[in-house]
C-alpha positions in Angstrom: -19.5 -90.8 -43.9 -20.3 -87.4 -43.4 -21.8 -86.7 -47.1 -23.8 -89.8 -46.2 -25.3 -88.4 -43.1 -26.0 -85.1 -45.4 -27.8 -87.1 -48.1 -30.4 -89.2 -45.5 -31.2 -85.4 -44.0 -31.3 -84.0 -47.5 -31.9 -86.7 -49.9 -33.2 -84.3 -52.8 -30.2 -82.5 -52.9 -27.6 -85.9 -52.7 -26.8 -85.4 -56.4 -25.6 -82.0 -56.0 -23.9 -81.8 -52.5 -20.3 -81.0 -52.3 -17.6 -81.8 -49.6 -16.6 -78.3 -48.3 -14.1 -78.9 -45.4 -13.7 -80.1 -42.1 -13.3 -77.4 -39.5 -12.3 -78.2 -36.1 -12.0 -74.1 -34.8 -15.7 -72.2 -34.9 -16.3 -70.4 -37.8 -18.9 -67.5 -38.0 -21.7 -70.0 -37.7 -20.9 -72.8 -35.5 -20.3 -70.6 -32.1 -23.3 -71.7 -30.7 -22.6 -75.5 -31.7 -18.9 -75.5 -31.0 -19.4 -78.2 -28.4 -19.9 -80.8 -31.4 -17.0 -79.6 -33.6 -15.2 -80.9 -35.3 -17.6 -81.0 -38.1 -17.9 -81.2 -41.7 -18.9 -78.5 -43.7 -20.8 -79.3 -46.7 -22.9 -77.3 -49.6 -26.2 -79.0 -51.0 -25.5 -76.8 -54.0 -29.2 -75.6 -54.5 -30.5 -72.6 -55.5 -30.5 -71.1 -51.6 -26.9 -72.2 -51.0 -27.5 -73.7 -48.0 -24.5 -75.1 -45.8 -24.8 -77.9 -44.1 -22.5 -78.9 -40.9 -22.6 -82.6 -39.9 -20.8 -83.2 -36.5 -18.0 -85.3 -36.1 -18.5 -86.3 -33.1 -22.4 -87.6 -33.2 -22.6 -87.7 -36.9 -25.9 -85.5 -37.1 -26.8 -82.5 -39.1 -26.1 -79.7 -36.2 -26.7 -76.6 -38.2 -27.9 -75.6 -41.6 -27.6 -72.3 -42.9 -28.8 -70.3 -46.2 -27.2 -67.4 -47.9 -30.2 -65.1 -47.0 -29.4 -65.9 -43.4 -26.1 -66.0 -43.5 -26.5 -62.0 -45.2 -29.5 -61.2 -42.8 -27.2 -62.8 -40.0 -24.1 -59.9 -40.3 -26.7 -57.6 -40.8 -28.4 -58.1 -37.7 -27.2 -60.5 -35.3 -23.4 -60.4 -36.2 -23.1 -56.5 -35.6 -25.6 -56.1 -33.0 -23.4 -58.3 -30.5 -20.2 -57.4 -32.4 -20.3 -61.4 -32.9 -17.5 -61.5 -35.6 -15.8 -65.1 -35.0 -12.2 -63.6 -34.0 -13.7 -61.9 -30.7 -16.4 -63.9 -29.9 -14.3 -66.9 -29.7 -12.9 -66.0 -26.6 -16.1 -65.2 -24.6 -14.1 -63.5 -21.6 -12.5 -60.8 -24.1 -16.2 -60.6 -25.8 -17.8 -60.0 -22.7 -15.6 -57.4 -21.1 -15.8 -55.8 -24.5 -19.5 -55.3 -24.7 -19.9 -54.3 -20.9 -17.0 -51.7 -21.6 -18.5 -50.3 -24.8 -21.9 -50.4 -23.2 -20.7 -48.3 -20.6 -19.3 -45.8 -22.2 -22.1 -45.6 -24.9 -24.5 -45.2 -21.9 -22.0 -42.2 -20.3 -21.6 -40.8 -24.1 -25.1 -40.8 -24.8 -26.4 -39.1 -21.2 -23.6 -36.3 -21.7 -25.0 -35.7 -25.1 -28.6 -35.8 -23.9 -27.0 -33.2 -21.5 -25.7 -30.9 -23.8 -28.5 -31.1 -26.1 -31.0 -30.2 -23.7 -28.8 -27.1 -22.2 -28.2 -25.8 -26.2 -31.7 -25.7 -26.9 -33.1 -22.7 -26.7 -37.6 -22.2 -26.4 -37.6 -19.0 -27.3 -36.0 -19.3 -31.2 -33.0 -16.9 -29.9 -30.2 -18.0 -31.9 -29.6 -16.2 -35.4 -28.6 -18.5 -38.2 -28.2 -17.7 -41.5 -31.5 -17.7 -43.0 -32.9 -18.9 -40.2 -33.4 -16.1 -38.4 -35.4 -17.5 -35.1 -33.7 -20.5 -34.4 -33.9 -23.5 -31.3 -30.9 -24.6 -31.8 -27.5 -23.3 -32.9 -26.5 -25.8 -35.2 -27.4 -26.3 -39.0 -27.3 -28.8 -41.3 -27.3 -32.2 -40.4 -26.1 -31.6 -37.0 -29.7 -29.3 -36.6 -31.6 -32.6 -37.4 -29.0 -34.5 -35.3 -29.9 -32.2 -32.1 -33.3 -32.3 -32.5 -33.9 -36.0 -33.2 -31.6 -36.6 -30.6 -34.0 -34.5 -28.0 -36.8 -36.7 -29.4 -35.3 -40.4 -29.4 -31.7 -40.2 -26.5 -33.2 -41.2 -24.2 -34.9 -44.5 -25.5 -31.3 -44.5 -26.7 -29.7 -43.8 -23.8 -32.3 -46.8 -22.3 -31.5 -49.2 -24.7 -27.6 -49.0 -24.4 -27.7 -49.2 -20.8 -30.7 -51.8 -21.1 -28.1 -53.7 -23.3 -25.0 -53.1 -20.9 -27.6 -55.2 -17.9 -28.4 -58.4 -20.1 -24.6 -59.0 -19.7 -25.7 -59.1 -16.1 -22.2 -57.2 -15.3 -20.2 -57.9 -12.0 -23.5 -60.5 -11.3 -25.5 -58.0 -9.9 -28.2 -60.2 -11.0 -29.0 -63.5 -9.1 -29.3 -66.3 -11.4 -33.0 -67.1 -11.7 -32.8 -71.2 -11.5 -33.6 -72.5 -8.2 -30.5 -73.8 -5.5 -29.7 -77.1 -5.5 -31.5 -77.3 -1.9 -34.7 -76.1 -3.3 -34.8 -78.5 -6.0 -33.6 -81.5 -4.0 -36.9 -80.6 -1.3 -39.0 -80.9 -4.0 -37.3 -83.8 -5.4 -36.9 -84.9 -1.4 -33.5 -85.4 -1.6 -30.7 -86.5 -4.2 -32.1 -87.8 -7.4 -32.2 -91.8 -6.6 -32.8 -94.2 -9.6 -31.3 -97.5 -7.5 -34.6 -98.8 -7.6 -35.5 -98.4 -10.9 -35.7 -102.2 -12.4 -36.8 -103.6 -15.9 -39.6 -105.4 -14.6 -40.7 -101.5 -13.5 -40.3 -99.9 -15.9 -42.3 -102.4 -18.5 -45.2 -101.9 -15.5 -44.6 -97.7 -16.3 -44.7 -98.6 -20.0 -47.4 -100.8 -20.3 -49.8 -98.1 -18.2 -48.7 -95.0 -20.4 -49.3 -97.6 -23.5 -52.6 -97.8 -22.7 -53.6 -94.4 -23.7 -50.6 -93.2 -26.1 -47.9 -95.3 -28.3 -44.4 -94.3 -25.6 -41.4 -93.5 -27.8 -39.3 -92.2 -24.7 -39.8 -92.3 -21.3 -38.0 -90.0 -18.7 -37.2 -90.6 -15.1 -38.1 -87.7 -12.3 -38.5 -87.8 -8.8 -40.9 -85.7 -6.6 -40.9 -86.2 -2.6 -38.5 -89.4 -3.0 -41.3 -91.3 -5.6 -39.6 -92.0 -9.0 -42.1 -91.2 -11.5 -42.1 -92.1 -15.1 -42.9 -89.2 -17.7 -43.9 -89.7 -21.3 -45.5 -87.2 -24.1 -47.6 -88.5 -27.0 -45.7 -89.0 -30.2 -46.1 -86.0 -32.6 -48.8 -87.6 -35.3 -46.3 -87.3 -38.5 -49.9 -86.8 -40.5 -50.7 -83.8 -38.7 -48.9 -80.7 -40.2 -47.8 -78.1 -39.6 -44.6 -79.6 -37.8 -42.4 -76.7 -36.0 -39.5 -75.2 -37.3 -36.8 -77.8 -36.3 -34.3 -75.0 -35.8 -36.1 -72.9 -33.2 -36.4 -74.8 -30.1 -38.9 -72.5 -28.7 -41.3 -73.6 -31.2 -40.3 -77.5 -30.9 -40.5 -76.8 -26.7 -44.0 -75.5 -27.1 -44.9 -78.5 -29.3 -43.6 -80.3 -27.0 -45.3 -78.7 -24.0 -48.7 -79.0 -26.2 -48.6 -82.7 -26.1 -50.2 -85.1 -23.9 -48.5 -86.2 -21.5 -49.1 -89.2 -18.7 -47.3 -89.8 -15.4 -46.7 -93.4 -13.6 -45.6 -94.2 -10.6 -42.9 -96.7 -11.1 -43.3 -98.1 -7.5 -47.6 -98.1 -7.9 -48.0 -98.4 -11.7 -51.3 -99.9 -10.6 -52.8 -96.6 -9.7 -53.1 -95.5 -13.5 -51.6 -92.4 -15.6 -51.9 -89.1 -13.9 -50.9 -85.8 -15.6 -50.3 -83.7 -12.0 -49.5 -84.4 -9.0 -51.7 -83.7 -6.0 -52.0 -80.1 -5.6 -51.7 -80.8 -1.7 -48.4 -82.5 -2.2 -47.4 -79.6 -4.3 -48.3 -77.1 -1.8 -46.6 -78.7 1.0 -43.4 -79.7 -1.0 -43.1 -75.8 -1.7 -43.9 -74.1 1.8 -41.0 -76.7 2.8 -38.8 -75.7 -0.2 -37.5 -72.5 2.4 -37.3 -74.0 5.2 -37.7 -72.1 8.5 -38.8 -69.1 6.4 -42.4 -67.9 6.0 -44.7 -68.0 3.3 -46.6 -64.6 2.6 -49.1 -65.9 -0.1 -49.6 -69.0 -2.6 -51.5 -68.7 -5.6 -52.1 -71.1 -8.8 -52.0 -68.7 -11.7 -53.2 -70.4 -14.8 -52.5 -67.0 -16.2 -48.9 -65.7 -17.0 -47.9 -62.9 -14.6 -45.0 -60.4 -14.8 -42.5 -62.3 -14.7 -43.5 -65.6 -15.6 -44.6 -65.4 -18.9 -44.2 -66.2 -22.2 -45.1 -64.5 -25.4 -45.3 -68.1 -27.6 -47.4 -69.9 -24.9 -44.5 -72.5 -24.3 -44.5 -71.8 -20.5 -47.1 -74.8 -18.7 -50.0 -73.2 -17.3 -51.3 -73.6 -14.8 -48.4 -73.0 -11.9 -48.5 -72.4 -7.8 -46.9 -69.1 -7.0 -45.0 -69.2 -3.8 -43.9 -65.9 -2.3 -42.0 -66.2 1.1 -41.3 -63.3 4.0 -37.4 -63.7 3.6 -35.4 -60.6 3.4 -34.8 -61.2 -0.6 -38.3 -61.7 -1.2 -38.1 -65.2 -3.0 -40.5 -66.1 -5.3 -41.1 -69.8 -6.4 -42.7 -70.8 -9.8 -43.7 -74.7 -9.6 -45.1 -76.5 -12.3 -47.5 -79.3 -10.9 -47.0 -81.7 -14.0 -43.5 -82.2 -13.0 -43.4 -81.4 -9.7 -40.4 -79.5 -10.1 -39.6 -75.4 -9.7 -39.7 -73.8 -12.9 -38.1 -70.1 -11.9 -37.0 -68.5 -8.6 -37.5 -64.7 -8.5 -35.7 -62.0 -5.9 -36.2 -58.6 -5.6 -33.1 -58.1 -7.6 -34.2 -59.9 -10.5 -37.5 -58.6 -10.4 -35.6 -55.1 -10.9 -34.1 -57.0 -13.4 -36.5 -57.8 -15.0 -37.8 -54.2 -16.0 -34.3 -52.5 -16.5 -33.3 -55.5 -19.1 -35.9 -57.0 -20.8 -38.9 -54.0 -20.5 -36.3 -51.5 -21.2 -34.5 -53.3 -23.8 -37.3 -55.5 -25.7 -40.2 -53.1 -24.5 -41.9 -56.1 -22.9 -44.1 -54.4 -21.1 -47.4 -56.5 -20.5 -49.7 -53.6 -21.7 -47.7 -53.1 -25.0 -46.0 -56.9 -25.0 -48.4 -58.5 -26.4 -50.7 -56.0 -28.4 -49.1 -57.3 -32.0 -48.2 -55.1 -34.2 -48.6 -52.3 -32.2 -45.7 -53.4 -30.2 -44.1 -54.4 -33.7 -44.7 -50.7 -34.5 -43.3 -48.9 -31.5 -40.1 -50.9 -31.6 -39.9 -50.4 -35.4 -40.2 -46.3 -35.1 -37.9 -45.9 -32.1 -35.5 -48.2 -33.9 -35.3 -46.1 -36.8 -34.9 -42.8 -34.3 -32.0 -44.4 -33.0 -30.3 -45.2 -36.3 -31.8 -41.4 -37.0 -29.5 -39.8 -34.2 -26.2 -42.0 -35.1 -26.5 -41.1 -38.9 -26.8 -37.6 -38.5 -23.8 -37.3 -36.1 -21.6 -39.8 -38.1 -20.3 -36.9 -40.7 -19.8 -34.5 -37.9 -17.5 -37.1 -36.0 -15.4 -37.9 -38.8 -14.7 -34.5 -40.0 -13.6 -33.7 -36.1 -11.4 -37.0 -36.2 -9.5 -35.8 -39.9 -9.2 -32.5 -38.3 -7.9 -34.2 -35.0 -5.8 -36.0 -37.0 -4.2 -33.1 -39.1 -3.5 -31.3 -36.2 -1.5 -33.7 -34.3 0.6 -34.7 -37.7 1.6 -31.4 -38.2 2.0 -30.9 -34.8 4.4 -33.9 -34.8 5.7 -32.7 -38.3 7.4 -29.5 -36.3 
């Protein structure tokens, strides 16, 4: 059944596909999927060597993968997370794991930083062989090692401890999804479908029809009125068709679409595509209750921290910043009548110590392609610059380390 399912997704490649196994236990490419395991693993045997896994429990092609990715994928993903299957498939070990070796990466690398500024010397006083006006008392590699290191440790230094903050350690970070009492004021109160009938929903259908052929229709609520949502069908004649394995893409797609809004009590009023800005406003100044609001904006640009370098974010959305002693911020998006992000002042701090530290994401540089493609690319290269040069170093200290305390424990 499972090669079936294969050769419907991959019908050019049904002659050639091969039954690997079935794996019920994550292996290095199913992590992320490992809610629908078990599944079947199973080679189209083309010239890429794509894998593909079929789940057992939905029968659908989860994940496919490619031996270029899977290579590119230790390269890059597998040892920048240390995601190798055995730790990572017990998140809790994984977790303390990276915070701990983050941690002492970040000490490691300040103490060095340290050291390295104390040892070198602006006035060339050190004699080397050679050399004889010398900044710095080392030679060989561990001269280019102290020197790069003055250059690029502390964009090292940043993104370790930049690193160490996106596992949002001890949750010094609140979470940035609005409460439950925030969404259900905007909502106005539990979501409610009891009144939802057949007869209504053919009313919802037949209005959306109208201007676009409904494949799906989904349910929301906004101040207590169940509204029916639907998108225009992607036009299968229309390429280019996003990437089906990166749900960014397929979200912006989504997001790109036309979209039409029925009241399921008053289909008779028509389609909509927002709700009333009024009703927006008010649902959000009552979304805090008791708590002031300091200023409300519609931004149909992105700001600081609502953003969004693909353009998948809506636009526009009402900015609601309140006078509570957190400093709340609420991003609503009026086509759904529902609140997209909640900001504090601690995620806001967040904000720059994680991602503009760690991805450089700062909006003068952020978006300015491929300058920012550039800067990332040369500090990178710094940073693998300072670890190379002090790898040799290290390992002849550890053998010598090590000889010692053999023939220490020899006597």
């Amino acid at each position: 059944m499972a090669l079936a399912q294969a050769a419907a997704f991959a019908p050019g490649h049904a002659g050639t596909m091969e039954y690997d196994e079935r794996i019920a236990q994550p292996d290095q490419w199913t992590l992320q999927v490992r809610p629908l395991l078990p599944a079947h693993r199973i080679a189209l045997g083309d010239a890429q060597r794509t894998v593909l896994y079929v789940s057992e429990q939905t029968a659908e092609p989860v994940l496919a993968t490619t031996r270029a990715g899977r290579v590119w994928g230790y390269v890059g993903a597998v040892f920048h997370w240390i995601y190798f299957t055995p730790i990572r498939r017990n998140g809790a070990v994984w977790t303390q794991l990276i915070i701990w070796t983050s941690i002492v990466g970040s000490f490691l690398c300040l103490t060095g930083l340290v050291w390295g500024l104390w040892r070198f010397s602006s006035s060339s006083r050190y004699r080397l062989r050679g050399v004889p006006h010398s900044h710095t008392p080392y030679a060989g590699l561990m001269r280019w090692h102290h020197y790069i290191g003055l250059v690029f440790g502390l964009f090292t230094f940043t993104w370790i401890f930049s690193g160490l903050l996106s596992m949002n350690p001890w949750d010094w970070s609140p979470d940035t999804s609005a409460t439950r009492e925030q969404r259900e004021t905007m909502s106005g109160g539990p979501s409610s479908f009891d009144s939802v009938t057949l007869s209504s929903l053919r009313a919802a259908a037949g209005a959306l029809g109208a201007s676009m052929t409904v494949k799906e229709i989904e349910l929301l609520q906004f101040r207590g009125e169940v509204v029916a949502e639907a998108y225009r069908a992607p036009d299968p004649t229309r390429p280019p068709h996003p990437p089906l394995d990166d749900p960014g893409a397929v979200y912006a797609a989504r997001v790109a679409l036309d979209h039409g809004l029925v009241s399921l009590a008053h289909p008779d009023r028509g389609v909509f595509t927002a709700f009333d800005t009024g009703d927006v406003e008010s649902a959000a100044r009552d979304a805090m209750r008791g708590v002031d609001v300091s200023d409300l904006e519609w931004l149909s640009a992105y700001d600081a921290y609502y953003y969004d370098r693909d353009a998948a974010l809506p636009l526009p959305v009402l900015r609601v910043r309140f006078a509570d002693p957190i400093g709340t911020w609420l991003y609503i998006d009026p086509g759904r009548g529902a609140i997209l992000r909640r900001e504090e002042r601690l995620t806001r701090v967040n904000r720059w110590l994680y991602h503009g530290l760690h991805s450089l994401d700062f909006p003068w540089l952020y978006n300015r392609r491929p300058l920012w493609d550039a800067v990332v690319i040369l500090l990178s290269a710094g940073g693998l610059a300072v670890s190379v040069t002090s790898a040799p170093a290290a390992w002849r200290r550890l053998l010598r380390h090590g000889r010692h305390a053999l023939a220490r424990k020899g006597h």
